[in-house]
TORNUZA-13075 format. One line per 8 residues: their letters; for each residue x, y, z of N, C-alpha, C. Coordinates in Angstrom, 3 decimals. Example, Ala and Ser with C-alpha at 12.3 -4.5 7.8 and 13.67 -1.06 7.14 Angstrom:
REM residues 2
AS	13.190,-5.690,7.800,12.300,-4.500,7.800,13.200,-3.300,7.800  12.850,-2.250,7.080,13.670,-1.060,7.140,12.900,0.030,7.870
REM end
This chain:
REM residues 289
XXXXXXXX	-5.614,-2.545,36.938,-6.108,-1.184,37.145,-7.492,-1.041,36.498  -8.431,-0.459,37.289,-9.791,-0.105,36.681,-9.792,1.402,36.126  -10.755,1.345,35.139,-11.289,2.880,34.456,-11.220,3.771,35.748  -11.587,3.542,36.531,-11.647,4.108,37.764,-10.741,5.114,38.305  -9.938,3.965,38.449,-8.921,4.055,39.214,-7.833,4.838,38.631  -7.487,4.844,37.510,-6.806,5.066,36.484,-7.535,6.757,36.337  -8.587,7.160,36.423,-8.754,8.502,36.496,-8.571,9.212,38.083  -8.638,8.506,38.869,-8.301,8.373,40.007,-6.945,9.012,40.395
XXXXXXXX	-6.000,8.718,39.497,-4.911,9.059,39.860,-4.387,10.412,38.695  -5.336,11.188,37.730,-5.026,12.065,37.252,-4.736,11.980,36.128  -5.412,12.654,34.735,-4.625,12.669,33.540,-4.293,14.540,33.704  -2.831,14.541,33.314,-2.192,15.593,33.352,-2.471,16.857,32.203  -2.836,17.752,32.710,-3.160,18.515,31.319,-4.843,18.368,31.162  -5.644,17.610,31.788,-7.062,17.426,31.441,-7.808,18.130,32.228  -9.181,18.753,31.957,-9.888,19.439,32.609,-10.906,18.484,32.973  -11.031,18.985,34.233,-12.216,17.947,34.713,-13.747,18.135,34.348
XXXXXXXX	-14.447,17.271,33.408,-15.529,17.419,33.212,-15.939,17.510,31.398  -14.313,17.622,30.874,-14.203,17.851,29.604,-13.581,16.329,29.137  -12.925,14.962,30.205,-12.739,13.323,29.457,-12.479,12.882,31.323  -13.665,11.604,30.776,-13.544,11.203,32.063,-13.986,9.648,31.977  -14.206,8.895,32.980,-13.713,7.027,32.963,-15.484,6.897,31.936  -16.367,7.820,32.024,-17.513,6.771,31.044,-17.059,7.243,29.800  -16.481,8.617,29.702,-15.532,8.352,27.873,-14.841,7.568,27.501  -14.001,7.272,28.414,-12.899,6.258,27.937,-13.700,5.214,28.031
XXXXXXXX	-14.481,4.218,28.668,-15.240,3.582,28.790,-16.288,3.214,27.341  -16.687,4.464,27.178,-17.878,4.186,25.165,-16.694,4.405,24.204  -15.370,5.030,24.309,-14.543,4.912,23.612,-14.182,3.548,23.361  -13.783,3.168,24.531,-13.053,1.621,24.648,-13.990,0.312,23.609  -15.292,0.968,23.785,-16.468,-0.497,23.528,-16.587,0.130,21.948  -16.662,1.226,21.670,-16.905,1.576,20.084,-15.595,1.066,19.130  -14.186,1.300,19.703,-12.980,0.700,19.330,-13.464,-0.556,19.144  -13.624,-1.908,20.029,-13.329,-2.866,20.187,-14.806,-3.427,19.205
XXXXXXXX	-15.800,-2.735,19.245,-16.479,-3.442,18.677,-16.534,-3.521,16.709  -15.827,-1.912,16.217,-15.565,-1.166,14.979,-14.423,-2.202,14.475  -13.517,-2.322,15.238,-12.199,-2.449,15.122,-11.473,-3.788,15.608  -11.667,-4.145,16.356,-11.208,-5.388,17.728,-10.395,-4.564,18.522  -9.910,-3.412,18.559,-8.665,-2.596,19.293,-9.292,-3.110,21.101  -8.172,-3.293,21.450,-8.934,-3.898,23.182,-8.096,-2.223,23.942  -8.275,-1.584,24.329,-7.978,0.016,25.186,-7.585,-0.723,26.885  -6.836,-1.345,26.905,-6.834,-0.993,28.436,-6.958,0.125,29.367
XXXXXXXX	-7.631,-0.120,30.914,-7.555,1.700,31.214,-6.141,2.099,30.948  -4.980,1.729,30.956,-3.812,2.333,31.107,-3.623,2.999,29.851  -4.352,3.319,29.410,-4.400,3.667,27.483,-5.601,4.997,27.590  -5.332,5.290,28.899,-7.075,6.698,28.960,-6.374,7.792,28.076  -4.702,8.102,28.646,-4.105,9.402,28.331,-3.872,9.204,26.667  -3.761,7.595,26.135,-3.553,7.752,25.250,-4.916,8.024,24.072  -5.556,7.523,24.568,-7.172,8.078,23.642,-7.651,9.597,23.786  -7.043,9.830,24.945,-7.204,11.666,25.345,-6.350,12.327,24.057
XXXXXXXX	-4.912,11.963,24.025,-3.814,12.881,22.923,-4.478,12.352,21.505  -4.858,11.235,21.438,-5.095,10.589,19.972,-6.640,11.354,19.411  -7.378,11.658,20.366,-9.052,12.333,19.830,-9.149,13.206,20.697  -8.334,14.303,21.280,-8.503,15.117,21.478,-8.370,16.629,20.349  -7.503,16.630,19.258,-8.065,17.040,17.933,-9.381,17.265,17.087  -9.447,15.734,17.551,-10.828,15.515,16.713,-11.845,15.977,17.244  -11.986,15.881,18.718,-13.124,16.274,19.582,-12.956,18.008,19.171  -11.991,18.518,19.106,-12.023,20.647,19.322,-12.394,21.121,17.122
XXXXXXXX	-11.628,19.928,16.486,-12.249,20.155,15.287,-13.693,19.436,14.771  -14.457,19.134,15.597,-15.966,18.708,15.396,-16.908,20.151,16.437  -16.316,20.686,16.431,-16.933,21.615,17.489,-17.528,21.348,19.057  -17.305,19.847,19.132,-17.535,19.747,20.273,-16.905,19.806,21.972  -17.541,20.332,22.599,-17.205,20.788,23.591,-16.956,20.116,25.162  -17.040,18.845,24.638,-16.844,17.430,25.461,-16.185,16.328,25.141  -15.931,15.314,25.606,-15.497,14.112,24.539,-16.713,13.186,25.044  -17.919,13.884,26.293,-18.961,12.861,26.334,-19.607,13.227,24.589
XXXXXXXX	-20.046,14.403,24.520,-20.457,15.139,23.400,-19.823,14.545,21.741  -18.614,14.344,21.631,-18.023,13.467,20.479,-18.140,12.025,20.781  -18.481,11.342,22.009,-18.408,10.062,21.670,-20.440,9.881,21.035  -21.302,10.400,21.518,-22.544,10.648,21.014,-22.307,10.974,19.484  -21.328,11.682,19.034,-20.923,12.372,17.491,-20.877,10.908,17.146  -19.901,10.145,17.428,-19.174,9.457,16.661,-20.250,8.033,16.658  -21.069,7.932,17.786,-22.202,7.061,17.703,-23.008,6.877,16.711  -23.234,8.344,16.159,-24.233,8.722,15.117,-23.750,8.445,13.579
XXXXXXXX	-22.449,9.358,13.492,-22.056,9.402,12.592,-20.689,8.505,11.932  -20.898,7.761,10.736,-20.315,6.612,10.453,-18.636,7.295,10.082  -18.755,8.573,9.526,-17.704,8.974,8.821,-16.721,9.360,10.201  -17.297,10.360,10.596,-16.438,10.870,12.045,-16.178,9.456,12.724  -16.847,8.444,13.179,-16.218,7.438,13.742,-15.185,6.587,13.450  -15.057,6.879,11.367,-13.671,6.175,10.848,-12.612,7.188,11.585  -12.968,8.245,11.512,-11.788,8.907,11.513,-11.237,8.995,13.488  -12.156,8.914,13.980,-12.150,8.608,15.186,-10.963,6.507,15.463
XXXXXXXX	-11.569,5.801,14.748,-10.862,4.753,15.141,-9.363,4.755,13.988  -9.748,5.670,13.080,-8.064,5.436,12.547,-7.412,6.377,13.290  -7.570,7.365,13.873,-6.505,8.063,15.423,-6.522,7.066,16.351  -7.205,6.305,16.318,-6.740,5.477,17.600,-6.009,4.223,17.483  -5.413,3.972,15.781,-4.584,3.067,15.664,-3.140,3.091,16.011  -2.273,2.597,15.294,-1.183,2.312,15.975,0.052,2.160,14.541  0.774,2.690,14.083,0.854,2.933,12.844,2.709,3.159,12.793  3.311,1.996,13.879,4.596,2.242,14.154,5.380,0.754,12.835
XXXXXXXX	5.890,1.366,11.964,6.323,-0.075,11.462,7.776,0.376,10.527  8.379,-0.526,10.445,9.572,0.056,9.236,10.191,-0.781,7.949  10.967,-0.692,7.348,11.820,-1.285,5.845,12.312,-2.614,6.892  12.246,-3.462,6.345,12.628,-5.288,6.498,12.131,-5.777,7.855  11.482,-4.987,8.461,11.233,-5.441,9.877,10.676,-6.725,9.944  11.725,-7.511,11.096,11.309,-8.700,11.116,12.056,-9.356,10.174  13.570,-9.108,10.074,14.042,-9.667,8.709,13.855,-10.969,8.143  13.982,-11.774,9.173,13.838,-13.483,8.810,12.941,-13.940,7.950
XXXXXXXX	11.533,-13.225,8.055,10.491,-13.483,7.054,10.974,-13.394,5.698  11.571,-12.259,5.069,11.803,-11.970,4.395,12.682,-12.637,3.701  13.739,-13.209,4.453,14.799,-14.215,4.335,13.921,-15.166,3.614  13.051,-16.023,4.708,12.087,-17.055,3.994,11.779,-16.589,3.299  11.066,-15.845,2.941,10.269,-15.509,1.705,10.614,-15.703,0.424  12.331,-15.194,0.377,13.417,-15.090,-0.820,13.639,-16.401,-0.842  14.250,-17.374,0.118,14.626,-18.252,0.128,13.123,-19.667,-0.297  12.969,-19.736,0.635,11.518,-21.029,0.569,10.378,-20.603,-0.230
XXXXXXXX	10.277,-19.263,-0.957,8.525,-19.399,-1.076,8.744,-18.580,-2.377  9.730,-17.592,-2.502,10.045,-17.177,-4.129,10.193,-18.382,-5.138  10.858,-18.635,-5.109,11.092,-19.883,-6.003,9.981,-20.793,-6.270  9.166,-20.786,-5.688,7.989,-21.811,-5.885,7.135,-21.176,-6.780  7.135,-19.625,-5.786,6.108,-18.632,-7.009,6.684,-18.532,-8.221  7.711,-18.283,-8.520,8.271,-18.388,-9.711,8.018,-19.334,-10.526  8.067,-20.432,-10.012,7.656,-21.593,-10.744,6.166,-21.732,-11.467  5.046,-21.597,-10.125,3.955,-21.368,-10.672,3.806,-20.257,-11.574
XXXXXXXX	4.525,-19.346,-12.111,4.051,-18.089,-12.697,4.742,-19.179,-14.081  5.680,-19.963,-14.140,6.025,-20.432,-15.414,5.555,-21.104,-15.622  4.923,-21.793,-15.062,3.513,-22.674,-15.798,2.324,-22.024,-15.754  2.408,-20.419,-16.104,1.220,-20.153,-16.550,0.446,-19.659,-15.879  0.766,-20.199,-13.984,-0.307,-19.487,-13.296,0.079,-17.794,-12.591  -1.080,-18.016,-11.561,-0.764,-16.037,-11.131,-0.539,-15.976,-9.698  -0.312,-15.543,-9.426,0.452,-15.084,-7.721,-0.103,-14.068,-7.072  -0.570,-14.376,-6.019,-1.899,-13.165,-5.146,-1.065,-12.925,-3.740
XXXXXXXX	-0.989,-11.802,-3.581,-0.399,-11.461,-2.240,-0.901,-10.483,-1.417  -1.248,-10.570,-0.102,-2.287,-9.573,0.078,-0.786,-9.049,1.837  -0.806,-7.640,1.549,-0.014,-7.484,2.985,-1.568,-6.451,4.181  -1.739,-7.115,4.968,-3.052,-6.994,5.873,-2.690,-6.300,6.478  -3.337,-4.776,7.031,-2.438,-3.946,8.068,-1.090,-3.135,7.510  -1.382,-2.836,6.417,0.137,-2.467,5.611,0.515,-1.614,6.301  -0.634,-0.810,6.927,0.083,0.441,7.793,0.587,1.778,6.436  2.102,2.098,6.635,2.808,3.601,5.777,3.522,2.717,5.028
XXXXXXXX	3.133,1.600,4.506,3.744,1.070,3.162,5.296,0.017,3.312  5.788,0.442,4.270,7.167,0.062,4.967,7.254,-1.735,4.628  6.075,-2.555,4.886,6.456,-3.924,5.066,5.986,-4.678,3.289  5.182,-3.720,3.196,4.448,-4.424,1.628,5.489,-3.796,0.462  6.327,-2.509,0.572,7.298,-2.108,-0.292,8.711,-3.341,-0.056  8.886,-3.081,1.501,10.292,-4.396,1.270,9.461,-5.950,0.561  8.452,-6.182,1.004,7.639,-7.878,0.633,7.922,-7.112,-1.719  7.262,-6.379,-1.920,7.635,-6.492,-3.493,8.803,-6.291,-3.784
XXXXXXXX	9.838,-5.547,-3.180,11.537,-5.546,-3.488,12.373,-7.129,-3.573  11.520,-7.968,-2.634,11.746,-9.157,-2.131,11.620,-9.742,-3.292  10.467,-10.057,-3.739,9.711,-10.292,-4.727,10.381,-10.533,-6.126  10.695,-9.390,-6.332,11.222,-8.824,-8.055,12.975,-9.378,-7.747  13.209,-9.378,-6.556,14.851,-9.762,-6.594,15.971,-8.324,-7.046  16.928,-8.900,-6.725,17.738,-8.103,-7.032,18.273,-7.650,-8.626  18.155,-8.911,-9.203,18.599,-8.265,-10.616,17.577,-7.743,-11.124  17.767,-6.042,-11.557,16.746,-5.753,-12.072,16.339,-6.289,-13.050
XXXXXXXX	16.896,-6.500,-14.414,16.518,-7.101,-15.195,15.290,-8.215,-15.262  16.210,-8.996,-14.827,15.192,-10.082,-14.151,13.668,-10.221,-13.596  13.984,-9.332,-12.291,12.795,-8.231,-12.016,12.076,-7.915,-13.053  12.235,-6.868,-14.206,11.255,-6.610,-14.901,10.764,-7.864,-15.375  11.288,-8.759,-15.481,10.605,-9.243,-16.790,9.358,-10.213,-15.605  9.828,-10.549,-14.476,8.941,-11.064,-13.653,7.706,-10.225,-13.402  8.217,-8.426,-13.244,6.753,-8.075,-13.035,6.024,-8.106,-14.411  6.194,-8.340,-15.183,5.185,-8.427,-16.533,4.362,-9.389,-16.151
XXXXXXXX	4.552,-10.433,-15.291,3.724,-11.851,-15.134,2.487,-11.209,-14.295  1.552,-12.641,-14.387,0.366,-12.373,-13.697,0.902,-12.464,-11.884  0.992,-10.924,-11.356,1.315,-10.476,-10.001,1.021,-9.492,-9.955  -0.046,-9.565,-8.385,-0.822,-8.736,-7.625,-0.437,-8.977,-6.694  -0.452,-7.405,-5.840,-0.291,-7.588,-4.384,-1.375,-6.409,-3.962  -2.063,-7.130,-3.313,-3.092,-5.927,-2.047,-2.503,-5.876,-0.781  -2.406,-4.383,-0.556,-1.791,-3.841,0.619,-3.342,-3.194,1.455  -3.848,-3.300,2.655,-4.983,-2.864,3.072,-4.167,-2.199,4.395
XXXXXXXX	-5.500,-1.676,4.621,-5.364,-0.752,5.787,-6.594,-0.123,6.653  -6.803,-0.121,7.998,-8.088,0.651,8.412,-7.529,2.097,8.576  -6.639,2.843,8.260,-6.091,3.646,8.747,-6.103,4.436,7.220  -6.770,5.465,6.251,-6.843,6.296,5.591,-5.240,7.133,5.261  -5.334,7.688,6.480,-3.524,8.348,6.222,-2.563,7.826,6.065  -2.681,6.397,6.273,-1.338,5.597,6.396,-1.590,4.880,5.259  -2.860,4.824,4.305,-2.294,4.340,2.907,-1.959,5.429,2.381  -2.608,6.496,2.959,-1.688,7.680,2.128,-0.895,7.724,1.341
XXXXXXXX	0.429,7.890,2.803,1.761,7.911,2.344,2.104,6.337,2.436  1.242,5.619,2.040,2.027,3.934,1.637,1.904,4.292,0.275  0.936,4.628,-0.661,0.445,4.752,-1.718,1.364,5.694,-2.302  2.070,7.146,-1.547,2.920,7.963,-2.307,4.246,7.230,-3.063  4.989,6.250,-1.383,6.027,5.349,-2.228,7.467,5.912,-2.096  7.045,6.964,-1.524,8.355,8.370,-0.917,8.784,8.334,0.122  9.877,7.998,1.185,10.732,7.967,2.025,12.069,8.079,2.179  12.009,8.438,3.042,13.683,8.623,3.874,14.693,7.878,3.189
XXXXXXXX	15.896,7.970,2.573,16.830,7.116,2.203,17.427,6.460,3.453  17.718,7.112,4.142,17.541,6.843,5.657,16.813,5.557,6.229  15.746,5.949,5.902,14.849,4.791,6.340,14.578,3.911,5.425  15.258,3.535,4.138,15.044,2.548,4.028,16.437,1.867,3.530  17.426,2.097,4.780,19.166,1.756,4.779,18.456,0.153,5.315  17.711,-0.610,6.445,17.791,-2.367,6.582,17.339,-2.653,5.189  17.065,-2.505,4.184,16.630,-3.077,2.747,18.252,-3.791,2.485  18.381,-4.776,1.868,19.355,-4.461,1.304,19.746,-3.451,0.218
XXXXXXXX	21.140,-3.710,0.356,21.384,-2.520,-0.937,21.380,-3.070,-2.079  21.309,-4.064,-2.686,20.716,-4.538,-3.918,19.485,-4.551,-4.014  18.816,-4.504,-3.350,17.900,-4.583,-3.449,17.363,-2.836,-3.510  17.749,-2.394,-3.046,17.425,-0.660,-2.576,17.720,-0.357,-4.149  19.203,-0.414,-4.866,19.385,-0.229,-6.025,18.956,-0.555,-7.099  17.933,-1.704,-7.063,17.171,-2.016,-8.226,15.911,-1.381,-8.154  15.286,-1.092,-6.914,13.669,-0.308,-6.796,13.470,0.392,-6.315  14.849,1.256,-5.921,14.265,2.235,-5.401,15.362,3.723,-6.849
XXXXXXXX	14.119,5.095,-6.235,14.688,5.996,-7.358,15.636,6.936,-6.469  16.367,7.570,-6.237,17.379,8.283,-5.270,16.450,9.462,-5.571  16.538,10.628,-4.760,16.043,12.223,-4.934,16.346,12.742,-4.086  17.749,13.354,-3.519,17.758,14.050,-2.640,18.317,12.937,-1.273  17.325,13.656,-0.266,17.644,12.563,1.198,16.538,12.057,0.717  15.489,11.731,-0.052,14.642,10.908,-0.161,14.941,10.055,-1.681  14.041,9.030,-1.542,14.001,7.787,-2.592,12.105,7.561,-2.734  11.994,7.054,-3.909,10.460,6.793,-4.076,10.646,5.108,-4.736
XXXXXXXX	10.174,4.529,-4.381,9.981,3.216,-4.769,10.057,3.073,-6.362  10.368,2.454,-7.064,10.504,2.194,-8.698,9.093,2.262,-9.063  8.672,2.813,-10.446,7.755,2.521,-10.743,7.317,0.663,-11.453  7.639,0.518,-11.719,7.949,-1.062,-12.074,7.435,-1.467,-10.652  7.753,-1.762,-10.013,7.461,-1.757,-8.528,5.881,-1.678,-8.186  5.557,-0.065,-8.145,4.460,0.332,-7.502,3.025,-0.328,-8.594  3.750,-1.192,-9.581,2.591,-0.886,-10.901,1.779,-2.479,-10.237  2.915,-3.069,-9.360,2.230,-4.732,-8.948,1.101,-4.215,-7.525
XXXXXXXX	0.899,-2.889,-7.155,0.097,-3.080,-6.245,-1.337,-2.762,-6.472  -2.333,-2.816,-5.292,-3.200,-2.046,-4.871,-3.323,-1.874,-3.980  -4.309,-0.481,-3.415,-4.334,-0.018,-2.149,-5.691,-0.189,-1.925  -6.125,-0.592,-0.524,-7.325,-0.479,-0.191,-7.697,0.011,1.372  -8.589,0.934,1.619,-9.461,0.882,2.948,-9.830,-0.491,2.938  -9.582,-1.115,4.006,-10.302,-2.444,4.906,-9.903,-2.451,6.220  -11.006,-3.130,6.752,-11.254,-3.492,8.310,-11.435,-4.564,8.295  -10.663,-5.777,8.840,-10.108,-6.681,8.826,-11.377,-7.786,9.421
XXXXXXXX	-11.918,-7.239,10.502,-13.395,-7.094,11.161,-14.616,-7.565,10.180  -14.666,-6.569,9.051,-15.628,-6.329,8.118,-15.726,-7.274,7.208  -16.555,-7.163,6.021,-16.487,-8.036,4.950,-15.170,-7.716,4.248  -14.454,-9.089,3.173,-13.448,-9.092,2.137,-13.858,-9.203,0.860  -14.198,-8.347,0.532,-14.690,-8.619,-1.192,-13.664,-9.203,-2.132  -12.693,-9.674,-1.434,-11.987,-10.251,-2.358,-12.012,-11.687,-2.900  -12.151,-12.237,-3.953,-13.025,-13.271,-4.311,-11.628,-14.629,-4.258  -10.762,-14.141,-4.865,-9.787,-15.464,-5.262,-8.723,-15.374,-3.911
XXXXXXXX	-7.813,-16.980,-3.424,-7.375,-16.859,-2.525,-5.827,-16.493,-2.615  -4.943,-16.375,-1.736,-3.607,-15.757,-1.850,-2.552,-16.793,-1.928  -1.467,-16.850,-1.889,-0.269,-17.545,-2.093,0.551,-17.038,-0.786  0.469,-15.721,-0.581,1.254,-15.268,0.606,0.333,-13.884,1.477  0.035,-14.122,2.450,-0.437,-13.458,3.816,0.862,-12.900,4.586  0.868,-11.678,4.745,1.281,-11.375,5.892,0.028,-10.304,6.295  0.443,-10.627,7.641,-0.560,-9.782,8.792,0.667,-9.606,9.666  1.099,-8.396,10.410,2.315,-8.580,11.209,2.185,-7.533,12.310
XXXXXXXX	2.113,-7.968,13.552,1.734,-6.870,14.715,0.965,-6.136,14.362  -0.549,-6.354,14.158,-1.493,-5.736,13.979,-2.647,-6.614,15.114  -1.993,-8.412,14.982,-3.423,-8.611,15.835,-2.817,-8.813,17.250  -1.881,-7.759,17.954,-1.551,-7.616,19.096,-2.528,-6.950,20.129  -3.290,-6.044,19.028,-3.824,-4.992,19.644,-5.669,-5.189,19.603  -6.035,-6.892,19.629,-7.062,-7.941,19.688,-6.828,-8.756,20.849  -7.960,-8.916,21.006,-8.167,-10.123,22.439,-8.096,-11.256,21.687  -8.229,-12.334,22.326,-7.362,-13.566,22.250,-9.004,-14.003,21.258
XXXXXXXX	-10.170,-14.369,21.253,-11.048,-14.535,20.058,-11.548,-13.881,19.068  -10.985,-12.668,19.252,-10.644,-11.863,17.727,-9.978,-12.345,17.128  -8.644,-12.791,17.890,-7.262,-13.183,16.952,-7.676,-14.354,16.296  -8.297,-15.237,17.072,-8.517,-16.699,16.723,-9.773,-16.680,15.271  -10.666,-15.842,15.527,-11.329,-15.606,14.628,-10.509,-15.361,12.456  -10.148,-14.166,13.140,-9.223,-13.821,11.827,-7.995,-14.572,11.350  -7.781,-15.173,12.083,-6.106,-16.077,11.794,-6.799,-17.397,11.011  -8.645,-17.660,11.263,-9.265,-18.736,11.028,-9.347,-18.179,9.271
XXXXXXXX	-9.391,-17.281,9.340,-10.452,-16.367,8.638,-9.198,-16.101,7.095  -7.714,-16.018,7.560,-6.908,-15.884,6.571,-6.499,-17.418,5.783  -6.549,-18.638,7.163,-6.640,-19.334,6.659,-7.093,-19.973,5.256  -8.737,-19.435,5.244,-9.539,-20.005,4.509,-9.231,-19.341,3.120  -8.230,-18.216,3.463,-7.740,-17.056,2.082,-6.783,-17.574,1.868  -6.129,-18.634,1.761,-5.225,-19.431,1.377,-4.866,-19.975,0.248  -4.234,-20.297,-0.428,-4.250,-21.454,-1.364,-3.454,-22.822,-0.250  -3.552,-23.932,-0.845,-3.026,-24.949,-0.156,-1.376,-25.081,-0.416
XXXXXXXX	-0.905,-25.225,0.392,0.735,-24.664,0.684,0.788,-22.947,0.800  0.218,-22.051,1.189,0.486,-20.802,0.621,0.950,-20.682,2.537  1.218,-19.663,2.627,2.165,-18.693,3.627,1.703,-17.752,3.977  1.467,-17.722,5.543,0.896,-16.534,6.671,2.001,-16.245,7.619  2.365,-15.153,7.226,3.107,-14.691,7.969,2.904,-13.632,9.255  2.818,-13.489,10.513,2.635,-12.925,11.936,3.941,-12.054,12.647  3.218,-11.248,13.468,4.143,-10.745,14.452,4.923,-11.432,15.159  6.275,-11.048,15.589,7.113,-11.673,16.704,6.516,-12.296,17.940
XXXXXXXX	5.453,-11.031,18.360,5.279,-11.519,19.716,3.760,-12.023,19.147  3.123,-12.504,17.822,1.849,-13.617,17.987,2.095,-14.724,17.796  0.764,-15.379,17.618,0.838,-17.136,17.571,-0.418,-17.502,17.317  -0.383,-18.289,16.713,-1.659,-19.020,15.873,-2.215,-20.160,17.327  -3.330,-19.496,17.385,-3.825,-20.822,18.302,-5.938,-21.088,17.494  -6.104,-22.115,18.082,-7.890,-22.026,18.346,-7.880,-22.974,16.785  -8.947,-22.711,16.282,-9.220,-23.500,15.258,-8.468,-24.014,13.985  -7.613,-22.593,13.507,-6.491,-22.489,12.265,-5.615,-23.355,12.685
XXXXXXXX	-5.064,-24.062,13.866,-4.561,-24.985,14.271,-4.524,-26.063,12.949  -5.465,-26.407,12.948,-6.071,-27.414,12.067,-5.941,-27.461,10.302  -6.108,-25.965,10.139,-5.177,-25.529,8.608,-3.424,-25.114,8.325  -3.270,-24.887,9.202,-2.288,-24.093,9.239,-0.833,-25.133,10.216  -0.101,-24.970,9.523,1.216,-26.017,10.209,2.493,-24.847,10.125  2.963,-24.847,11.485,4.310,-24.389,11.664,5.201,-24.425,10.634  6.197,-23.149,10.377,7.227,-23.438,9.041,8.456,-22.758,9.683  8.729,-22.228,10.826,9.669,-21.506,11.239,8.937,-20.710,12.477
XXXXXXXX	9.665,-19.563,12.961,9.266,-18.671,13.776,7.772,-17.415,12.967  7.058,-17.572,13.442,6.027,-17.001,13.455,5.762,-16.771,11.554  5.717,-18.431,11.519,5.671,-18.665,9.564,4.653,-19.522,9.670  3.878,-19.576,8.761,2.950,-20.893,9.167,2.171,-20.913,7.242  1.942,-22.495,7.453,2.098,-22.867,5.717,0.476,-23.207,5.531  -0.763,-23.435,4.734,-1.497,-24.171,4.838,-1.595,-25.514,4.503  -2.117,-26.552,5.564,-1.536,-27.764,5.040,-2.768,-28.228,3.829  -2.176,-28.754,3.291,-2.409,-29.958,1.550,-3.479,-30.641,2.233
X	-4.993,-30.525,1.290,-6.043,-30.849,1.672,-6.131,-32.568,1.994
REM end
């Protein structure tokens, strides 16, 4: 289907003359170039509901008129490409990782933390906190005890995000008891605090993170490399040499043996080939120089 065509057949609810195929069109190329986000036309209605807010609270009276806004202006255009993300994620999703994680790759960190060294974990795309809160529950284990005395060690975890609101409430640490029933329950009972229908993550817990704005796209000021990567259904929504780019790119944020973990439906192809060796379903290790 073309831009075309795709207006061709009607967005429902839209006035004609107020979003039309060359908006979606400088929308599509400002996304992809800010962001890597690829907009298919079949995605017009969805950039219409996602910045149509933004377009009536900028005062403008077009979305030709806000995409010129957002050309200009650096701030309105964050806020323009974090509505146009994608910010669907939940507690253990993807359990198997996690499995590994406890199983094959805790224990090692553990080890290195007893000889002294430190453990870097960066969750890429954290999104509302959901995958980087179960990855430190994982982490600390079930006995609390235990747990504490592990988070005293040298452990960091960076949780990033291009999306402002969604470190938000990653950063608050407050959710649904509800939503976070796939945790286990030992695990739920050692880090998380009960309140009601809601729970807030342990403080013990929240004290191993940081939060950051990043664009994955952009520069990483982060200087030392990681032990464990996850990136997870985030580079779905990249064309196939974006992906290859950044998957190159986490690589090199590696330590040797360390762990990148991916979405269900990605796959490591293109150059990281060459760093990076299969460890399971969408697990991949860096190989030993």
């Amino acid at each position: 289907m073309s831009v075309h065509s795709a207006f061709d057949m009607s967005l429902p609810g839209v006035s004609p003359g107020v979003y039309d195929a060359a908006d979606f069109q400088a929308v599509s190329e400002i996304a992809h170039r800010e962001a890597g986000i690829v907009l298919p036309p079949g995605k017009a209605m969805l950039v219409y509901s996602r910045l149509a807010p933004l377009v009536r609270d900028s005062g403008c009276q077009t979305f030709g008129a806000y995409v010129l806004r957002i050309r200009e202006d650096a701030a309105e255009r964050t806020k323009a490409i974090c509505a146009l993300t994608t910010n669907h994620t939940f507690f253990y999703r993807e359990a198997h990782h996690f499995e590994h994680f406890a199983q094959e790759v805790r224990p090692h960190l553990i080890e290195k933390l007893d000889r002294g060294g430190k453990v870097r974990i960066w969750s890429a795309g954290c999104s509302s906190g959901e995958e980087v809160w179960s990855l430190v529950m994982t982490l600390l284990g079930a006995d609390r005890s235990e747990g504490l005395k592990l988070a005293r060690r040298d452990i960091r975890v960076l949780a990033s995000d291009i999306a402002t609101h969604a470190i938000t409430k990653a950063q608050a640490a407050r959710y649904r008891q509800e939503d976070l029933k796939p945790v286990p329950e030992p695990l739920r009972r050692a880090w998380t605090v009960p309140d009601g229908q809601d729970a807030t993550i342990a403080p013990e817990a929240q004290a191993l993170l940081r939060f950051r704005h990043l664009n994955l796209l952009g520069d990483w000021p982060m200087a030392g490399a990681f032990d464990v990567i996850f990136c997870r259904n985030v580079m779905i929504y990249f064309d196939n040499p974006t992906k290859e780019r950044l998957v190159a790119r986490f690589a090199e944020k590696l330590v040797r043996g360390g762990h990148l973990y991916i979405g269900h439906s990605e796959r490591v192809t293109g150059p990281a080939l060459e760093e990076l060796a299969n460890m399971g379903p969408t697990i991949y290790s860096r190989r030993a120089a």
